[in-house]
C-alpha positions in Angstrom: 6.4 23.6 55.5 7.1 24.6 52.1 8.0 21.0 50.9 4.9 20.3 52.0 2.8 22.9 50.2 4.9 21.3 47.0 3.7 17.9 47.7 -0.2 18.8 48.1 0.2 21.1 45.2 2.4 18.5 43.4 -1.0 16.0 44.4 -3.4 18.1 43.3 -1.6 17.9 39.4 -1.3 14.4 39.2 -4.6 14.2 37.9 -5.2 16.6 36.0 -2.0 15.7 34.4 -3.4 12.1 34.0 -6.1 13.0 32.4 -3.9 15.0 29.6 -1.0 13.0 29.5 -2.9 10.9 26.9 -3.6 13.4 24.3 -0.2 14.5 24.3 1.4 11.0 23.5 -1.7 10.4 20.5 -0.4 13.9 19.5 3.4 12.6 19.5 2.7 10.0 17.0 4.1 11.4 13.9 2.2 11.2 10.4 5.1 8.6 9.5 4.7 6.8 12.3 0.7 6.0 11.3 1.9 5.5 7.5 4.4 2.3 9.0 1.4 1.1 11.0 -1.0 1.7 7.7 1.2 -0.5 6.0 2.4 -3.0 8.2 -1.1 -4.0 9.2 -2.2 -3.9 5.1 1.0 -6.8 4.9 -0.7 -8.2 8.1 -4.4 -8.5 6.4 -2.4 -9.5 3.4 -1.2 -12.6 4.9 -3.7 -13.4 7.3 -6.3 -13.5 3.9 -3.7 -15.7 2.6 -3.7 -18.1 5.2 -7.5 -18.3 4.9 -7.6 -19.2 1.3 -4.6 -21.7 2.3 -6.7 -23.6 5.0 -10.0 -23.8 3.0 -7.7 -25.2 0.2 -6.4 -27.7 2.2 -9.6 -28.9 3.8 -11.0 -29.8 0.8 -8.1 -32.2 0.0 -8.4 -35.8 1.7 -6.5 -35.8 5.0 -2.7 -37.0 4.7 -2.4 -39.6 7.4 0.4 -40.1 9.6 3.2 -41.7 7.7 6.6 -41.6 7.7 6.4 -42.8 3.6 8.1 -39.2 2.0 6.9 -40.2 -1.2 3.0 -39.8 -0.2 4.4 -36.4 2.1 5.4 -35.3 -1.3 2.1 -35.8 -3.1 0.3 -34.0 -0.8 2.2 -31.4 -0.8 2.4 -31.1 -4.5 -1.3 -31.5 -4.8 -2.0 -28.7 -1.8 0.9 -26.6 -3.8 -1.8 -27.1 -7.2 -4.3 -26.2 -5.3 -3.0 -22.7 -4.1 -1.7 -21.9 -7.4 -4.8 -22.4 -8.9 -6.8 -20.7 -6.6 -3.9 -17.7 -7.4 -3.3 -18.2 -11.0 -3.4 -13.9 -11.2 -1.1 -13.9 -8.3 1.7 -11.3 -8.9 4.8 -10.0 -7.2 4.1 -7.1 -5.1 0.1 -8.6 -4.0 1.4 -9.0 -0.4 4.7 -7.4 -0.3 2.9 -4.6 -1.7 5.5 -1.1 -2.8 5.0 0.3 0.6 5.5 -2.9 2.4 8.6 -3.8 0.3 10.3 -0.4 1.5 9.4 -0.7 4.9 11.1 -4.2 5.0 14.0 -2.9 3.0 14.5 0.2 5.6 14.4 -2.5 8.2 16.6 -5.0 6.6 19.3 -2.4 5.2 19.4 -1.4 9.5 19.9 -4.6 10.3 22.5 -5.2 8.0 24.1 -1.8 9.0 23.8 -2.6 12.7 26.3 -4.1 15.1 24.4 -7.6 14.0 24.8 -7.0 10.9 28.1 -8.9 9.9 27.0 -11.5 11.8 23.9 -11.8 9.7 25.3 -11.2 6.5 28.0 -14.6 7.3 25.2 -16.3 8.4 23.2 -15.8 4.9 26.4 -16.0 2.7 27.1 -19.7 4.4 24.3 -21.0 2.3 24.0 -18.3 -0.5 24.0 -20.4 -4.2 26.6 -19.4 -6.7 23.9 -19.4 -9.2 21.4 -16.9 -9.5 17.9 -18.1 -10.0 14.6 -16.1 -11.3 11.9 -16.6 -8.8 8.1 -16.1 -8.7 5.1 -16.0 -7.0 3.4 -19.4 -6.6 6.6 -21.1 -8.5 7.4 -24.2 -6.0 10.9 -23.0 -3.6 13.6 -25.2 -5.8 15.0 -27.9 -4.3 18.2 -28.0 -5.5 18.8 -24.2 -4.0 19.4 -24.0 -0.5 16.9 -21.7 1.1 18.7 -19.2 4.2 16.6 -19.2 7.5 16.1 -15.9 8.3 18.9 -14.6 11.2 17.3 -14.2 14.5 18.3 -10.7 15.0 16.4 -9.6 11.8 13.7 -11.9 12.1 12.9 -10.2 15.7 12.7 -6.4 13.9 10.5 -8.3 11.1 6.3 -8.2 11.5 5.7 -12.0 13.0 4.3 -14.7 10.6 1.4 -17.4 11.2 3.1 -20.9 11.5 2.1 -21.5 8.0 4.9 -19.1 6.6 7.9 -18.1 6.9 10.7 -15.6 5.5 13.4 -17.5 3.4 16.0 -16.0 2.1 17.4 -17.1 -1.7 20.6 -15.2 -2.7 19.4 -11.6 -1.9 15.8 -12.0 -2.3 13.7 -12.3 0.9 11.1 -14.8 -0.1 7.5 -15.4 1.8 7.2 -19.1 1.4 4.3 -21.2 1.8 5.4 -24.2 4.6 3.1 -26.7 4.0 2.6 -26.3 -0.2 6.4 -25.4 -0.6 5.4 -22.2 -2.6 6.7 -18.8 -2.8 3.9 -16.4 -1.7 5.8 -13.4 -2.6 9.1 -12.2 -2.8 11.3 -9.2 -2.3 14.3 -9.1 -4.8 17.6 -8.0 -4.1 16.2 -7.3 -0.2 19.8 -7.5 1.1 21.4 -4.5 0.2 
């Protein structure tokens, strides 16, 4: 009898707690919680813009055609990577990976480094690392005679995803946002691997 006066009376909260429930988890976000999602979607906007301007750009080039010819792959990259540069000539460090960005990605890159992954990471980016250090820039062309680091898997999983047309490279300790089809450096964090 009484377990069954708890299960109607147990029944008769269910909604009422349904109803609340809600509030109380918009109420659990913290202030710091809507500050990372503030920023994260600004980087988001950032790049999505970027991608835009990228796609306009290169519809107003003629069409590469299929061809297995790297020499004409080349020019049109080249003239795509002219294009965007152009187009960004004011372009600065910081204009996607903006302050607040950059520390996010820092806090989450110095974890990932600290983690139970991390040495496993930090191997993987030191395999390819250069002995020389090189200055880069926004909308410089990624060097070819530098090898460029993949990002690891188990960062690039904590990371905010890209479009196809980017990707995060990694050059010495700088975390780079590089253009795939023009070959440029979008952005750039320096020294992101702590």
């Amino acid at each position: 009898m009484r377990r069954q006066i708890r299960v109607t009376r147990l029944l008769l909260w269910l909604p009422l707690l349904a109803f609340v429930a809600p509030g109380f988890a918009s109420q659990a976000q913290t202030p710091r919680d809507s500050e990372e999602a503030r920023d994260l979607k600004t980087f988001a906007d950032r790049v999505q813009a970027y991608v835009k301007m990228q796609k306009n750009l290169e519809a107003s080039l003629p069409p590469l055609k299929p061809t297995k010819d790297a020499a004409q792959i080349a020019e049109y990259q080249h003239a795509l990577a002219r294009k965007i540069a152009d187009a960004r000539r004011d372009a600065r460090q910081g204009d996607i990976f903006t302050h607040e960005v950059t520390e996010r990605f820092r806090k989450i890159i110095r974890k990932a480094f600290q983690g139970p992954e991390g040495r496993l990471a930090r191997r993987t980016i030191q395999q390819d690392t250069p002995f020389k250090v090189i200055a880069l820039r926004v909308n410089d062309v990624c060097p070819e005679n530098i090898p460029l680091t993949t990002t690891p898997p188990t960062l690039l999983l904590k990371l905010p995803e890209l479009p196809p047309e980017l990707a995060y490279r990694f050059v010495g300790r700088d975390l780079t946002l590089k253009d795939i089809k023009a070959g440029l450096i979008v952005d750039l964090i320096p020294k992101a691997i702590p």
